[in-house]
N, C-alpha and C positions, 0 to 999 in steps of 0.2 A: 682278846686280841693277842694277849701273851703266847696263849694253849694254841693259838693260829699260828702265830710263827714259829712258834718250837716247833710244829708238825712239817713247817713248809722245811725247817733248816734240814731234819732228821728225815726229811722226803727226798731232799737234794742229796744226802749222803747216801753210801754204803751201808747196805743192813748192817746193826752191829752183831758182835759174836753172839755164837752160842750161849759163852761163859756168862754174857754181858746179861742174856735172858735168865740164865740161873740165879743168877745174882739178885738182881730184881725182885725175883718169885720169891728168894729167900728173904726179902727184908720186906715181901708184900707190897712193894711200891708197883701196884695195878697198874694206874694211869700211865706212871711214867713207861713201864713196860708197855701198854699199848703203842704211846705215842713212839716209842722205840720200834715198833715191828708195823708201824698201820700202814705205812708206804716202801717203796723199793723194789727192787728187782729178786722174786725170790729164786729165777730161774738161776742166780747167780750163786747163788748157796747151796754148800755141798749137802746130801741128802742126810748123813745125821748128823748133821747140825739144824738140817731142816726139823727133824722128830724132837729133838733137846727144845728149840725153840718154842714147837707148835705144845708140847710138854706144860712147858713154863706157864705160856699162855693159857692152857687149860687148868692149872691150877688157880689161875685166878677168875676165870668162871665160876668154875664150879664153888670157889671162896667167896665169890659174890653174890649167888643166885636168888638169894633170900634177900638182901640189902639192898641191892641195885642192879636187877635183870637187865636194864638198859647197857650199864659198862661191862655184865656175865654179855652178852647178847656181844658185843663188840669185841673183846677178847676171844671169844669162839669162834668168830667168822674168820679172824686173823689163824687162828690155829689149823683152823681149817684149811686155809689156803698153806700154809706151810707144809702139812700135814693130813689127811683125810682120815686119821685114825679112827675106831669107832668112838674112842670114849671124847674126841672131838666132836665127831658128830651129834653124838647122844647130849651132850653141853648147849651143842648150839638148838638144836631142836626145841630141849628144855629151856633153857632162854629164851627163844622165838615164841613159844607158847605162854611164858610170864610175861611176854611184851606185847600179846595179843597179836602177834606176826603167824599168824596159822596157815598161810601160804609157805612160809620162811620153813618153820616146819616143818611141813609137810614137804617141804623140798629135800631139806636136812634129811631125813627121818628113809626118803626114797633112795635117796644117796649113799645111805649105809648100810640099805637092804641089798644094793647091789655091788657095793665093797666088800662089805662082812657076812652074806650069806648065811654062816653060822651061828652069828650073835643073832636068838632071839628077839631082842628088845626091841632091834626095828622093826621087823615084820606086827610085833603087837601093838606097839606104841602108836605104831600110821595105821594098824586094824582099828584101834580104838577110836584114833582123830577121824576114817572115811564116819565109821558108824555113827559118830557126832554129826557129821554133815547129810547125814542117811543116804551116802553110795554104800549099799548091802553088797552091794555085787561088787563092787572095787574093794571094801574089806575082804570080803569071803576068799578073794584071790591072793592079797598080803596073808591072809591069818593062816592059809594054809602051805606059805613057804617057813612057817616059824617051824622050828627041828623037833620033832616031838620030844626029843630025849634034853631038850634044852630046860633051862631052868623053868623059861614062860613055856613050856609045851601043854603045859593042862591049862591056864586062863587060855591059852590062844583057841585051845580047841573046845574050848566053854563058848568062844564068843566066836565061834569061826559057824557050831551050830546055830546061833543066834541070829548071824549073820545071811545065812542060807535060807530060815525059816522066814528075814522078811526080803531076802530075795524074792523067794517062790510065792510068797505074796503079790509083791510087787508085777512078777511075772504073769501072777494069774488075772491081776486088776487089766493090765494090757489087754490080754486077750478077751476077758469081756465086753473091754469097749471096741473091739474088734470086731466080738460075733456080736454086738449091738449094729455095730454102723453096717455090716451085711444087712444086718435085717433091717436096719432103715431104708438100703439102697435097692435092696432084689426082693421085699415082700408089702403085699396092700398092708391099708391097717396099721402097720407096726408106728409106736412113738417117735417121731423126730426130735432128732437133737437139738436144742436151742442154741444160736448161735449169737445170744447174748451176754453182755457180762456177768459173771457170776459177781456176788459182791464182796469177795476177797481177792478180786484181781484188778490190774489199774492195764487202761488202756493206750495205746501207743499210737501217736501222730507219724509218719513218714512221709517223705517225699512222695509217693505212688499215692497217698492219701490213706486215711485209716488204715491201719492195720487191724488184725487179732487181738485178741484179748491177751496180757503173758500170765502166764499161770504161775501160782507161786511153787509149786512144788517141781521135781523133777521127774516126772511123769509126763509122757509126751500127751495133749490131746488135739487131735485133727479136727477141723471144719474149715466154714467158707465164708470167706469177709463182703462188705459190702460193695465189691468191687469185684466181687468175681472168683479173688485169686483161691486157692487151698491155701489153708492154714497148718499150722505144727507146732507147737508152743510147749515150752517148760520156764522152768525158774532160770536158764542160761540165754536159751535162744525161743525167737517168735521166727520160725521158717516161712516164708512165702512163696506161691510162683505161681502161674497161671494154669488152670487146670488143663488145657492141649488137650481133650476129648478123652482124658486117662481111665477107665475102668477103673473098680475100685482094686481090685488087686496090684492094677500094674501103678496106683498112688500108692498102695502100701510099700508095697516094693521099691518104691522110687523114693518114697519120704524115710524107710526106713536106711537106705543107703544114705540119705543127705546126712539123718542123726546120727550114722555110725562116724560120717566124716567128719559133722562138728563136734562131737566129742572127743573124738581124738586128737582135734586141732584145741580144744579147752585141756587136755589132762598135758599133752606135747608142753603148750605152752605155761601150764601149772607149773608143773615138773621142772622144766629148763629154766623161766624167768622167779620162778616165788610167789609170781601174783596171776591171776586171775581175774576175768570180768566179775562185778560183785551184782550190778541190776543185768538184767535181760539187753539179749541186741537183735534190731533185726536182720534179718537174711535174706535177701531178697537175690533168687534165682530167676535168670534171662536165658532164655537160647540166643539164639547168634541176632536171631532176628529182631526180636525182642529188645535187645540190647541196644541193636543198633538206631530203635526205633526212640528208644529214649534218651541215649548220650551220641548218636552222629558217627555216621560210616568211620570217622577217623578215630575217637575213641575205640569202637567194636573194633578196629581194626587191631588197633599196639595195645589194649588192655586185657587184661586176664580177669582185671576185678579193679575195685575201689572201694573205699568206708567214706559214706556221703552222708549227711544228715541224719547221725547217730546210726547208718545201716551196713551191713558189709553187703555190697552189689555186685554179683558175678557174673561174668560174661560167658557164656557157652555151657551153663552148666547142666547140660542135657547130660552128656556124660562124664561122668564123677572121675576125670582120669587120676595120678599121680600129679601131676601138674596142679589140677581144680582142687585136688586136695591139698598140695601147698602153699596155692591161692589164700583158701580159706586159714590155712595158720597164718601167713601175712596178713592179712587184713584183719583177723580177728586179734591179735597183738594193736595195732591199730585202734581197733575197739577197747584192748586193754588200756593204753596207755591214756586215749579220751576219759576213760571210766577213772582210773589211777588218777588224773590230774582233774577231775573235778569238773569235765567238759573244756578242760583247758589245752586240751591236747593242740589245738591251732598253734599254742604261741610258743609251744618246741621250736627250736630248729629245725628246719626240714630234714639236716642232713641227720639228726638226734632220732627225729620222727620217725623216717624211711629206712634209717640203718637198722635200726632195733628189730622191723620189721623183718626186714632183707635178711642181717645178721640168724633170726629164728628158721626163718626156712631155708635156709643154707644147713642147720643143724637138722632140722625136722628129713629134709633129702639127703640127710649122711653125710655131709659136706663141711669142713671146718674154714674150707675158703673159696673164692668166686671158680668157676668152672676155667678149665686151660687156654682155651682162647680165649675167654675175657681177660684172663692173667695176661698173655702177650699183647693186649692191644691195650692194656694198664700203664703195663712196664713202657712202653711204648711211647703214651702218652705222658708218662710222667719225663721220662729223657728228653722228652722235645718240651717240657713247662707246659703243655696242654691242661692238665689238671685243671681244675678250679679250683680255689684253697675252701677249705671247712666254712671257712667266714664267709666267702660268698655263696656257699650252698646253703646259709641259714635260711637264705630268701627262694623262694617257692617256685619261683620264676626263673633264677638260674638254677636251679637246679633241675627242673625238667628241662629245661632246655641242653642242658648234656647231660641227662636221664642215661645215657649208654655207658655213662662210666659213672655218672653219681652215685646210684646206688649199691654198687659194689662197691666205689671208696667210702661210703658211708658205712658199710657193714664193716671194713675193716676197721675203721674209727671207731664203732664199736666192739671190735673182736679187743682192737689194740685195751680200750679200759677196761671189757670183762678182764684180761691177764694181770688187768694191776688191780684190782681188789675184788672180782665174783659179781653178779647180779646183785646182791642185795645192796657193794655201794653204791654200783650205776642207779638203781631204783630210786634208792636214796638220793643220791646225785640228780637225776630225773624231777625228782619232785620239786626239789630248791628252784630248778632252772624253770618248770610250770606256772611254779606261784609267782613266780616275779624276781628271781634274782638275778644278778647280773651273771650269763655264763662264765667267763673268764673269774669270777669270783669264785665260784664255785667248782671250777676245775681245778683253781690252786687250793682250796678247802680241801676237796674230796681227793685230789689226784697231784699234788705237789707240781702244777703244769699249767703252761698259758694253752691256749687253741692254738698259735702258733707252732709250739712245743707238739704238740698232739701233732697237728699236720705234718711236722717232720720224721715224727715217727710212724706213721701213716705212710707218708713216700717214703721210707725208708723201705718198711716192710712188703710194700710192693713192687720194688726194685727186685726185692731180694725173694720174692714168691717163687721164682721160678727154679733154685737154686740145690 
């Protein structure tokens, strides 16, 4: 309770100096240094006082790393935000990896590939971490931005050939099951595929009724459920949708567009939040018709999609526009934070929920904030008290019910916390509020601030969006 209030009082202050960080680092008082730099407004400090600070803070990572990866892992993230340096990065990375945070990471690790281009170590360090997780083909692409004249230039291009050799594997396993499933579809005689469980894969209950089998590997393999639908399956996602009289070419073609757009929508939301879905989801694709035959002409009508009964469900997704693919990083965030909170994803805040969501594909479509005319009809509503406060959007029901401005002021609610401490507190923050804690505890914990507090700064900066 002590360490609680000192954070809340040094939240409420002014960052202290630079000197105040030096200081600190020189007598090795870590903690105190944290609790000194964990909260505030860093936009408010000059830029090298920024570098001095984030400095400070890394020398007590990298002093910790071995003893206590947990407070190395915490000092880093702080430094980071002050500072994106590499030898910050490469701290937190290495902390995230003794803490088993391999999302964390591998976030780290992205982030410095595209700051520090020339340092090496990123490009090899996230080659090594995909090859761990056998994306061959996602190494191969890191191993071969490391410099060759760089120090890592010979391991990178040891493991970058390594890399390639089970790509081309990989690529060659695809197409056999390819020219297999021709020759089950267009020749007599030929073996059919069993569309049984293999017995290293667990089978999945949905809404539509059974689904596919998920496969544990990341290897896509296609069949057909007992309902009819085509199937797609890897260790990420169980694809579904109804077969609509498709040839077998025009379901390659079609299945292989859905898996280009769910993996992009899995690496986007990697990359940006830290975490990742960890079991399989499913996906369940509708045409218009379709759609409307299972949620009701008013749903098909205002929905792009939804995550229903552990499934991301999309509406219209005959064709894969910009849109459909944004869709899919909304709702599969969705799917994340279910999986993150242990199925607990219901007992979010709605505005917690839907913002995170919203928040991501606002980034994922280039966007750091809601589009211009939702901005003036914000601004708008806020001058006239229209809003609804944070607190009444916790509940599911007000909040769709002004669904035209909730979810934009829930993405800035959370653009507003990403600025005050990065993904990794909000996740952090995220979880407390999952399991069961009281939110307003945990915004003063995490964020030196009531929900009150937060809403003010929420209409603050929507006031001022337009400016």
């Amino acid at each position: 309770m002590r360490t609680l209030l000192l954070a809340l009082l040094i939240a409420a202050a002014p960052p202290p100096s630079a000197q105040k960080a030096k200081e600190l680092a020189a007598r090795r008082a870590w903690e105190e240094l944290y609790l000194a730099f964990a909260a505030g407004d860093v936009a408010g400090v000059p830029e090298a006082q920024r570098r001095t600070i984030s400095g400070a803070l890394l020398k007590g990572c990298e002093a910790l790393l071995v003893e206590d990866a947990v407070m190395a892992y915490s000092l880093s993230e702080r430094a980071v935000v002050f500072d994106a340096s590499a030898g910050a990065l490469k701290c937190l990375a290495r902390s995230a990896r003794k803490t088993d945070q391999r999302a964390a990471a591998e976030a780290a690790l992205r982030k410095g590939l595209e700051r520090h281009p020339k340092d090496g170590a990123f490009g090899l360090e996230l080659g090594k971490l995909l090859l761990e997780e056998q994306d061959a083909a996602g190494a191969l692409t890191v191993l071969e931005k490391v410099p060759p004249r760089s120090r890592e230039g010979a391991e990178a291009k040891r493991l970058a050939q390594q890399a390639r050799a089970q790509a081309n594997e990989e690529g060659a396993a695809r197409q056999e099951a390819e020219r297999i499933e021709k020759l089950m579809h267009g020749k007599p005689g030929a073996r059919r595929r069993s569309t049984s469980a293999p017995p290293d894969v667990r089978t999945a209950e949905g809404r539509d009724g059974p689904s596919d089998t998920r496969a544990v590997s990341l290897s896509y393999e296609s069949s057909t459920d007992s309902l009819g639908m085509r199937t797609r399956s890897n260790g990420r996602f169980v694809i579904r949708y109804f077969n609509n009289e498709r040839d077998f070419s025009q379901r390659a073609e079609y299945e292989g567009r859905v898996v280009d757009a769910l993996e992009e929508a899995y690496a986007f939301t990697r990359s940006f939040l830290g975490e990742a879905r960890e079991s399989p989801v499913d996906v369940v694709l509708y045409t218009r018709d379709e759609f409307r035959f299972h949620y009701g002409p008013a749903k098909a009508q205002g929905l792009a999609g939804l995550y229903a009964d552990d499934a991301i469900r999309i509406n219209d997704a005959e064709e894969l526009t910009q849109q459909t693919r944004a869709t899919l990083v909304h709702e599969y965030v969705h799917a994340v934070l279910d999986d993150f909170c242990e199925k607990r994803g219901h007992q979010l805040p709605t505005w917690l929920n839907e913002g995170m969501a919203e928040f991501v594909e606002w980034r994922y479509l280039g966007r750091d904030d809601q589009v211009w005319f939702l901005q003036d009809a914000l601004m708008g509503a806020a001058r006239a008290n229209k809003l609804p406060s944070l607190a009444a959007m916790a509940d599911r029901k007000v909040f769709y019910t002004h669904e035209h401005y909730a979810y934009a002021k829930a993405a800035v609610a959370v653009k507003e916390l990403i600025a005050r401490g990065g993904t990794g507190r909000l996740l952090t923050f995220t979880r407390e509020v999952c399991g069961g804690s009281p939110l307003d505890e945990e915004l003063r914990e995490h964020y030196g601030k009531t929900l009150a507090a937060l809403d003010e700064d929420v209409r603050n900066t929507i006031m001022n969006s337009r400016k």
